[in-house]
KOLFINU-430923 format. One record per residue (C-alpha): x, y, z; residue in one letter. Coordinates in steps of 0.05 Angstrom, whole numbers, plus 5000, padded with zeros to 4 digits. Layout:
BEGIN
XYZa...
END
This chain:
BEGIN
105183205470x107683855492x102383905546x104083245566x111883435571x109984095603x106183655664x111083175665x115383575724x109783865763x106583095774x113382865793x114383285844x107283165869x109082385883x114682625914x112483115953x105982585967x110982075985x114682386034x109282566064x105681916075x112881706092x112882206149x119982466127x117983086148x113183486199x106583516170x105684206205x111684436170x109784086100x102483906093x101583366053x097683485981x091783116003x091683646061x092184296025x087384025963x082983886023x084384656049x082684955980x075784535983x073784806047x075785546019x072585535958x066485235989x065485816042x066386385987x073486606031x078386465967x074086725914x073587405945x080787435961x082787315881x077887725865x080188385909x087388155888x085788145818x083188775812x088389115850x093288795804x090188945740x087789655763x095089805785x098489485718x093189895675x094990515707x102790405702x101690195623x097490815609x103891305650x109890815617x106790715549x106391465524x113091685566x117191195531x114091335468x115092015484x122391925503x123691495449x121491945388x124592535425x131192275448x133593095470x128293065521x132492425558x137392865586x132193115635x128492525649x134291975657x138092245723x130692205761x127591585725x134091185742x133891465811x126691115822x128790495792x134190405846x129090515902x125489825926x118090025927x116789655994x121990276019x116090725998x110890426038x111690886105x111591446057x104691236023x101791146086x103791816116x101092076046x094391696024x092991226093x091490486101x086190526045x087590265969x091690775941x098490535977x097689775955x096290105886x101890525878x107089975906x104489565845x105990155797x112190295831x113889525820x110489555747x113490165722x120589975700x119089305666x113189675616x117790335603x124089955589x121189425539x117389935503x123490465503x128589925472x123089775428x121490415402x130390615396x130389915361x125990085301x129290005243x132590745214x131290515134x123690515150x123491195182x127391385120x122291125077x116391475118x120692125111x120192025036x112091975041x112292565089x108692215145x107092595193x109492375268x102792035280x103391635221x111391515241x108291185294x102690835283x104690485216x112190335231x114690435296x108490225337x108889525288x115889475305x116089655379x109989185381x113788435409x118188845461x111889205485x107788575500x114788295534x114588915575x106888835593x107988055618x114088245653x110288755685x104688335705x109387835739x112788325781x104788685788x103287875832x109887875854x109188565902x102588405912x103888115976x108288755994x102489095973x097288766011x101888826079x098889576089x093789466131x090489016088x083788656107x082588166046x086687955986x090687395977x097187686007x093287786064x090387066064x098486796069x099887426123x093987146173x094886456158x103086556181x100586906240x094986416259x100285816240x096085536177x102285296135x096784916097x092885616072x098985976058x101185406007x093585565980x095486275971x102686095940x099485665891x093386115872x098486665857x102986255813x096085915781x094386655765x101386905739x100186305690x094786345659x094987135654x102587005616x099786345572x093686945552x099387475533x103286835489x095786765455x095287415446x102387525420x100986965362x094987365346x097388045340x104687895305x102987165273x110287355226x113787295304x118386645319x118486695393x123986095382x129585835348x130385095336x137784965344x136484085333x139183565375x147383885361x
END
């Protein structure tokens, strides 16, 4: 039922949008018609072209987001157990977070070239904030009564950590790692603008520049295809790990 619900707005806006276009409401050049673009992603998949463009964009974005979690992970941790140390760290980490990372780009060029290390570092840059935040408030958020209590066992600051505050810390982390991952597909495009040769970002550049309205709705779609099934894994893996977490509060029909 709740798949059922959850398709119920998607297929309405496909008649729609499959209507109007056998209506002719609007330019088919403009809006290709579903039948069109399904017809597109056929041809794509067939000749190989869209399965090596997700799969260069996929490991950019996953390389990228697994280098931002292993610098954002242990620096909020680090920040959050030692909150002295956040006197020197806040002025220039607030600094960065005001700076757009596609503002960077001439810099990253000037500094690693038109290779892969620009399009991975905009994806940190863009990564970075969402991961150190989350797992910041979540490690100032553990509850004082149960440090108490592991200052009565004498626990050392690994233990600290790794049997309360890591437990604790644990929901806004995984918040912090699908935020990140949406805003790692969402620069992708930014990312794949540097001289980029294959990806998908690059797929919807060309197509806009050979007029292929049809591909770049392919592109638009495989992202946002993607960015779903990557966030529905972290909700799995969320029941898993902390089965005790309500995600939701029924409020009834008021």
């Amino acid at each position: 039922m709740k798949l059922i619900k959850g398709l119920a707005i998607p297929v309405l806006i496909l008649l729609l949008w499959l209507y109007v276009s056998i209506q002719g409401f609007f330019n088919s050049y403009l809006l290709p018609s579903p039948v069109t673009i399904a017809g597109t992603m056929g041809q794509l998949i067939e000749n190989g072209l869209l399965l090596k463009h997700i799969g260069i964009s996929l490991y950019r974005v996953l390389l990228g987001f697994s280098l931002t979690f292993l610098l954002a992970f242990p620096l909020a941790v680090l920040l959050g157990m030692n909150q002295k140390w956040n006197d020197y760290f806040d002025p220039v980490l607030d600094f960065i977070r005001h700076v757009p990372p596609l503002a960077c780009v001439p810099l990253l060029i000037l500094w690693f070239g038109i290779g892969e290390p620009p399009k991975i570092a905009i994806i940190m840059l863009a990564t970075f904030f969402p991961v150190f935040l989350n797992t910041l408030n979540g490690v100032l958020g553990c509850d004082k009564k149960l440090l108490e209590v592991g200052q009565v066992f004498e626990f050392t600051a690994v233990d600290r950590f790794r049997r309360i505050i890591l437990p604790s810390a644990l929901p806004s982390v995984i918040l912090g790692m699908r935020l990140g991952l949406g805003y790692s597909w969402r620069s992708l495009i930014g990312a794949e603008l540097i001289a980029a040769s294959s990806g998908i970002g690059y797929m919807i550049i060309d197509a806009e520049q050979i007029s292929r309205p049809d591909i770049i709705f392919v592109g638009i779609l495989t992202i946002g295809l993607f960015g779903y099934c990557i966030d529905y894994g972290f909700l799995k893996l969320t029941d898993y790990l902390m089965p005790w977490e309500d995600r939701q509060v029924d409020y009834g029909r008021g």
